[in-house]
N, C-alpha and C positions, 0 to 999 in steps of 0.2 A: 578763284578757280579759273578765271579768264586766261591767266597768267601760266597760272599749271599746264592750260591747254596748248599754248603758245609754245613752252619749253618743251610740250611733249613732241609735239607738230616738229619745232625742229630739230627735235631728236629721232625721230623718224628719219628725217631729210637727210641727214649725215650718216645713221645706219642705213639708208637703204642705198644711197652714195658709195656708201664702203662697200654694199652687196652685190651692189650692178658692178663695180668698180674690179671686185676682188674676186667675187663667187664664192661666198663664207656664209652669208647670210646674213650679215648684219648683227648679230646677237653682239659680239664685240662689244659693242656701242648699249645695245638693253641693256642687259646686262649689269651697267655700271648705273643706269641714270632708275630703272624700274625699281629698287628698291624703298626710293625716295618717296616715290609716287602711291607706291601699293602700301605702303605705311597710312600715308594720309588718308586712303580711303578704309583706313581699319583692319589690313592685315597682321595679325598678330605677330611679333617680331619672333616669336619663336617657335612659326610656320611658314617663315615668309621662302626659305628656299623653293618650294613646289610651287609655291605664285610667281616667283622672279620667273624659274625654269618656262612653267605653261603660258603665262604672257609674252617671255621671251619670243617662246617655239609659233605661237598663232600669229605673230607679229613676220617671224619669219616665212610663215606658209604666202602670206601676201607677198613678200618678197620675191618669190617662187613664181607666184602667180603673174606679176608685173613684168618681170622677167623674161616670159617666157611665151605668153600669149602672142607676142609677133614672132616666135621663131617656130610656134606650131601650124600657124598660120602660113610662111613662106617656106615651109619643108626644111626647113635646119636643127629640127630637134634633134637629139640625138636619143633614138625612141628605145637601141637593146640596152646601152650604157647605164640611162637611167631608170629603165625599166629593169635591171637585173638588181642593179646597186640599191635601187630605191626597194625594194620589193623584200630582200634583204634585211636590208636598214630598216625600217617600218617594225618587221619582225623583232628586231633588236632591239631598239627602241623601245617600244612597247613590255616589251617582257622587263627591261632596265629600269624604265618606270614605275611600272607595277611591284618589283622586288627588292628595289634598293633607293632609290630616289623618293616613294612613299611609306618609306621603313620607319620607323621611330629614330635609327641610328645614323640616318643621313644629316648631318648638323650643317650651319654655314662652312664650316671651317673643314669640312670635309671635302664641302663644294670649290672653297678656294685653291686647295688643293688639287684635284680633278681639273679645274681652269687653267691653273699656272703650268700641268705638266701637259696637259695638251697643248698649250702656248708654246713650250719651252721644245717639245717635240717637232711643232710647226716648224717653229725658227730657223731650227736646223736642218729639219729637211727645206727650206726655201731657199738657204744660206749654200746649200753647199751643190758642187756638180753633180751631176745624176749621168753618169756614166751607160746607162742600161741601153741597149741596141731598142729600135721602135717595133714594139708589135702590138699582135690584132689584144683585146682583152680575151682571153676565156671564162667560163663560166665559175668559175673555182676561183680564180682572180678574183674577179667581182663579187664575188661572194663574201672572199675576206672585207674587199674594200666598206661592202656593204654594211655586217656585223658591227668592225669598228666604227663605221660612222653613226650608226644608230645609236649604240651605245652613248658615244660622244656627245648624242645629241642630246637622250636622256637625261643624261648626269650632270650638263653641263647649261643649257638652254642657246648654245651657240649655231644647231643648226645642221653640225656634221661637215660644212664644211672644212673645218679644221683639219679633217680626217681627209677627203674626197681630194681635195686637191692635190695636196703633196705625195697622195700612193699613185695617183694617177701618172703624175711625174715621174715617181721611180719604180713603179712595177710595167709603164706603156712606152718609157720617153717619151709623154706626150707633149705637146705645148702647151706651155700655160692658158694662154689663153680657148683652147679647147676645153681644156679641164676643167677650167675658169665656167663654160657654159654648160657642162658636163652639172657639175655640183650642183647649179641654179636648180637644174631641174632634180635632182636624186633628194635637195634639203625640203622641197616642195612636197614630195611623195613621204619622205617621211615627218613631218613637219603635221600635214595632212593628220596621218593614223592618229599621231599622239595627242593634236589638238580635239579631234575628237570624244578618246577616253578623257582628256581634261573636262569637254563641257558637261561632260555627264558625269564624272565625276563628284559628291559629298565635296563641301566644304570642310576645312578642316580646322579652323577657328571656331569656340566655343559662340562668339557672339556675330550674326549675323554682319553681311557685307552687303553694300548697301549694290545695286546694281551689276552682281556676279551672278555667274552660269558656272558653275563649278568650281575651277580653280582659277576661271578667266574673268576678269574687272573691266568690262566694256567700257567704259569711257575711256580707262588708260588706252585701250588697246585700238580703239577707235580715233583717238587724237593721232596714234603714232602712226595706224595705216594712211594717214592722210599725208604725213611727210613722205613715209616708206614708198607711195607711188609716183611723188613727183622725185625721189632722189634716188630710186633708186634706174628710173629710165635715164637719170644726167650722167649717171655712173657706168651705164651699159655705153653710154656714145662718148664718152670719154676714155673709154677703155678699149675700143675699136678704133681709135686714134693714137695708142701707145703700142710701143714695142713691148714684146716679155720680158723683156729685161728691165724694162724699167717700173712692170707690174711686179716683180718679184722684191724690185728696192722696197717699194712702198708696203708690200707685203708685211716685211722682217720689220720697215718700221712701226709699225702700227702693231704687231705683235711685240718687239721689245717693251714699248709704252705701256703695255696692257699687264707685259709677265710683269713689270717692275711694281707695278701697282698691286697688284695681288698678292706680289711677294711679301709689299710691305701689311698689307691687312693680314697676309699671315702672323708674321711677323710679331705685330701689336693684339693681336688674338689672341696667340702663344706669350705674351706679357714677354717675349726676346725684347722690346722697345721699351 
């Protein structure tokens, strides 16, 4: 278990690299390694979607928090953005959770699908010019952005940023790297609501899980906050050292990497391999 805690730690340290880095959240990275994890501590393989999702999302909320604690503290929050979009999102979220992510008919392969088109969606918007003149958000804007990203977050366990960055680009011409801080904080507020209904939350495995609060495995999730704070403050000052141009390279590749993998677990789920 020594070892497990080591891998989780710096699996932490890389999502939260990616989240200070990019503004996504880190899920990215859970995402792929939490399934491994929550197996061994007795998640039954054919519930394990709703634990990847809610380990994902509580993993993400620290993300949020790390993030974001020095920029409320020297006045650079950006307090109507994330407070409209997250307020929003939360709502969405939540109701996505509650309706379809907890349904009987949300299967893995349902979820990988959900991942690869939100990826494949990303890509595109990162990849391509965004032509849009710059303005203020209105509350309707943000509303949409909101919606989608909750959603996003529910169904997916990646956080919303998926969502928050690239509308922010093409509905504000914003800068990446504003949007970039934008998202940190709107994945935090929604991230927030859902971990909540998680910890209270019924288990949904017939035989008990040894150290869970609902749908959350405190050890996983406590090894990976410990990476998540040290990586993801490397990520925030490494990322106020780059150009947007060269946050956006990095962007597309770390989503390519991601779509191609999921495509292929599609892929071999669907018996195409």
């Amino acid at each position: 278990m020594e070892l497990d805690a080591i891998y989780l730690i710096l699996a932490g340290i890389v999502g939260g690299f990616v989240a200070g880095l990019l503004g996504i959240g880190g899920g990215l990275i859970y995402i792929l390694v939490l399934p491994i994890f929550l197996t061994k501590y007795g998640v039954c393989s054919d519930k394990l979607v709703p634990y990847i999702i809610a380990n994902s999302i509580i993993t993400v909320l620290m993300v949020s928090l790390s993030a974001n604690v020095k920029r409320v503290i020297n006045g650079t929050f950006q307090w109507k953005e994330v407070g409209y979009i997250g307020f929003f999102g939360a709502c969405s979220s939540v109701l996505c959770m509650q309706f379809i992510v907890q349904s009987q008919w949300y299967s893995k392969l349902y979820f990988n699908i959900v991942v690869s088109l939100l990826m494949l969606f990303m890509l595109i918007r990162m990849v391509k010019e965004f032509k849009t003149e710059k303005k203020e958000g209105g509350v309707v804007q943000l509303m949409i952005v909101g919606i989608l990203a909750g959603a996003a977050s529910a169904l997916s366990g990646l956080g919303g940023g998926v969502i928050v960055v690239p509308m922010m680009l093409y509905l504000f011409a914003m800068d990446v790297k504003k949007a970039k801080t934008i998202s940190l904080g709107v994945i935090g507020v929604m991230a927030l609501s859902l971990t909540v209904k998680n910890l209270l939350w019924g288990d949904l495995c017939t035989e008990p899980i040894d150290y869970s609060i609902g749908y959350i495995i405190a050890p996983v999730t406590a090894m990976l906050a410990i990476g998540v704070v040290i990586g993801t403050q490397i990520g925030v000052k490494v990322s106020e050292k780059m150009n947007s141009k060269h946050l956006k390279m990095l962007f597309a590749l770390m989503l390519l990497i991601v779509i191609v993998k999921k495509f292929y677990e599609i892929a071999t789920e669907l018996q195409w391999l």
